[in-house]
C-alpha positions as CSV (number, residue, x, y, z in Angstrom):
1,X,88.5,90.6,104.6
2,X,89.3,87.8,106.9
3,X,90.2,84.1,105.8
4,X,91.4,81.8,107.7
5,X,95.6,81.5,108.5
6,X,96.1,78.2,106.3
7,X,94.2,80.0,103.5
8,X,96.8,83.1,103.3
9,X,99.1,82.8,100.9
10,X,103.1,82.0,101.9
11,X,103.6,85.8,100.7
12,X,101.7,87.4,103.3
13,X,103.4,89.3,105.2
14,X,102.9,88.3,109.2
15,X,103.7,90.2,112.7
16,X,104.2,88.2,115.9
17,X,103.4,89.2,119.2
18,X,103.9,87.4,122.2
19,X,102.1,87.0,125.9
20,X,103.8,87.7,128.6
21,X,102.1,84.6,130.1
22,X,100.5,81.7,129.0
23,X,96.8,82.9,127.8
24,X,93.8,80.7,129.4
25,X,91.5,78.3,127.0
26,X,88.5,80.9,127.6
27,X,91.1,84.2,126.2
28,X,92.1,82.6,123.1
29,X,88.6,82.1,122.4
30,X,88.1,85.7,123.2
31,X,91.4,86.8,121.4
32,X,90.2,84.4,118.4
33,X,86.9,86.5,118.1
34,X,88.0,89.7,118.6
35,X,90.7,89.6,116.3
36,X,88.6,87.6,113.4
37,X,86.4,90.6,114.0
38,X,88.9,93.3,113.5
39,X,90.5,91.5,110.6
40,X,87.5,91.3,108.5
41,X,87.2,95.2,108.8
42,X,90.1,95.8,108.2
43,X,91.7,98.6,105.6
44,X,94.2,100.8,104.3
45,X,92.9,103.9,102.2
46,X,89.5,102.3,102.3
47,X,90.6,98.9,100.5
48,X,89.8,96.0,102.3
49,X,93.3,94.0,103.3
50,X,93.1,90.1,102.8
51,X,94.1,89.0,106.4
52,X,94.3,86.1,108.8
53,X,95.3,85.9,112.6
54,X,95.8,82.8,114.5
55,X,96.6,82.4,118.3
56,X,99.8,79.6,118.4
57,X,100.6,77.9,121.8
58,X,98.1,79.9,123.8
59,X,101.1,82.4,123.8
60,X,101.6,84.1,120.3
61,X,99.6,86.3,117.8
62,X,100.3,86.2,114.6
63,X,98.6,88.7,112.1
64,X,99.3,88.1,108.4
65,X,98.1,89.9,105.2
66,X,98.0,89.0,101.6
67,X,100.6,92.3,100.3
68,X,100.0,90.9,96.4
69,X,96.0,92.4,96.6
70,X,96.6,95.5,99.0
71,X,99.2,97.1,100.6
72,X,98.9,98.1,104.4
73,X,99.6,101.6,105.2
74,X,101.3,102.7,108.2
75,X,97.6,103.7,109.4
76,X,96.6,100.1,109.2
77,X,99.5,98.6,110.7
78,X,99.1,101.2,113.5
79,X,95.8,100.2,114.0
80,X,96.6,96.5,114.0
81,X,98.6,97.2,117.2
82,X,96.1,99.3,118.9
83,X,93.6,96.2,118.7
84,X,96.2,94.5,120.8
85,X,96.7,97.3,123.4
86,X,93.0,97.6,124.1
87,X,92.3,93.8,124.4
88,X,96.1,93.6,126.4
89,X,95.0,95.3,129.4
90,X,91.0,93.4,129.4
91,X,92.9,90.3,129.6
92,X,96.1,91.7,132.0
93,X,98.4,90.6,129.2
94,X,101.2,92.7,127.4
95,X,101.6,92.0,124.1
96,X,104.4,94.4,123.2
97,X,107.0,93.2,126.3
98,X,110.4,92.4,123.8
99,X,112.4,92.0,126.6
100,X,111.9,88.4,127.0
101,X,113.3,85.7,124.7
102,X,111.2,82.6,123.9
103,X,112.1,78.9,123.9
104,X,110.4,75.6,123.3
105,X,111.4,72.8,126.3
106,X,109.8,70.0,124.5
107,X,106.5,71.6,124.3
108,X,106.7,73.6,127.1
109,X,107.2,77.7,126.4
110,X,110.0,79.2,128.5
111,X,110.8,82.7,129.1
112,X,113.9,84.2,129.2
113,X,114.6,87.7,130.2
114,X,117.3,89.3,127.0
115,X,119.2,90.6,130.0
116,X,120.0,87.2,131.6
117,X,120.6,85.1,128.0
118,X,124.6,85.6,128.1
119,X,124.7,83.9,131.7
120,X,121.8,81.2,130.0
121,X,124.6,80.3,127.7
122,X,127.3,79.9,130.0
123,X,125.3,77.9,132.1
124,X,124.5,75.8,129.3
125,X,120.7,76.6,130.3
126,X,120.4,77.4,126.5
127,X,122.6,75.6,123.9
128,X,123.1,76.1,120.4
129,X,120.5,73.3,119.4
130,X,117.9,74.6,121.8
131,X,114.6,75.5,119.9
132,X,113.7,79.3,120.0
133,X,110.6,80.9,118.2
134,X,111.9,83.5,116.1
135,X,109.7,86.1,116.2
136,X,111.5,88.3,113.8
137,X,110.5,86.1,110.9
138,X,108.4,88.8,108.1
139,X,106.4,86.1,106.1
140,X,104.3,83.4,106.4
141,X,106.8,81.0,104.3
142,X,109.7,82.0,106.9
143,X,107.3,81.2,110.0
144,X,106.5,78.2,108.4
145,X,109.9,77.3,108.1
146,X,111.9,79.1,110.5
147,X,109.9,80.2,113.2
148,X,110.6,77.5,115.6
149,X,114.3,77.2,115.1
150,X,117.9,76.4,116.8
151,X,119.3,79.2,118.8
152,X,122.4,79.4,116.9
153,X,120.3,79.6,113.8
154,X,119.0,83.3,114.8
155,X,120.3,86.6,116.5
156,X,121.1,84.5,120.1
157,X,124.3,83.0,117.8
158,X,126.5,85.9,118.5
159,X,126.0,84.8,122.4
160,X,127.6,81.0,121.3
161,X,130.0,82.9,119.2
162,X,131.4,84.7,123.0
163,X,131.6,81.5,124.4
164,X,134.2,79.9,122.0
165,X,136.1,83.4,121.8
């Protein structure tokens, strides 16, 4: 059953996946619809999951369900994903590229390949009080708290902790 992302409760548990490119006005609509779709069908052992899913800065899914009523199964979470990998390649997005890291330059979403983050630090391209989206965060609480957060306030810290070493 779908309901709408402020509706969920702070419990639910959430997935993030991000664009490899900024997604057009006309594809989060299409995204939006699509998704809404699949959520409200959505089930594990043929219980109806209490879900939401919400497009954020034209860049990032999030999918969130209420744990408290029903319990996904790794069925449903697999299926979750295959949504994504059939709409991905309609829309020439990847949803599933983790190679990149994510930043927020005052409102404008930066990439950063994982590869070149060390040499970002050094270059003082990315500094400990640079916002990053955390996409590791598990429930809807923690990405409403912690999502957007410092770089030094997430797994990029260990790269300030080899520049002061």
């Amino acid at each position: 059953m779908y309901i709408p992302f402020h509706d969920i409760a702070f419990e639910a548990r959430v997935w993030i996946y991000q664009a490899n490119r900024n997604l057009t006005d006309d594809e989060v609509g299409t995204l939006t619809e699509t998704l809404k779709a699949a959520l409200e069908g959505w089930e594990a052992h043929g219980e109806a999951l209490t879900a939401s899913g919400k497009i954020f800065h034209h860049r990032f899914v999030v999918i969130a369900v209420d744990e408290s009523e029903t319990l996904p199964s790794g069925c449903s979470i697999d299926k979750s994903t295959r949504w994504l990998q059939e709409i991905g390649p309609r829309l020439n997005v990847d949803f599933f590229d983790r190679s990149l890291a994510y930043l927020d330059a005052q409102g404008n979403i930066q990439t950063v390949p994982v590869s070149d983050i060390k040499n970002a630090v050094l270059n003082e391209e990315i500094e400990p009080n640079t916002t990053v989206f955390d996409n590791t965060v598990a429930t809807k609480a923690q990405w409403m708290s912690r999502w957007k957060t410092r770089a030094d306030h997430t797994w990029l810290k260990r790269y300030f902790k080899e520049q002061t070493a």
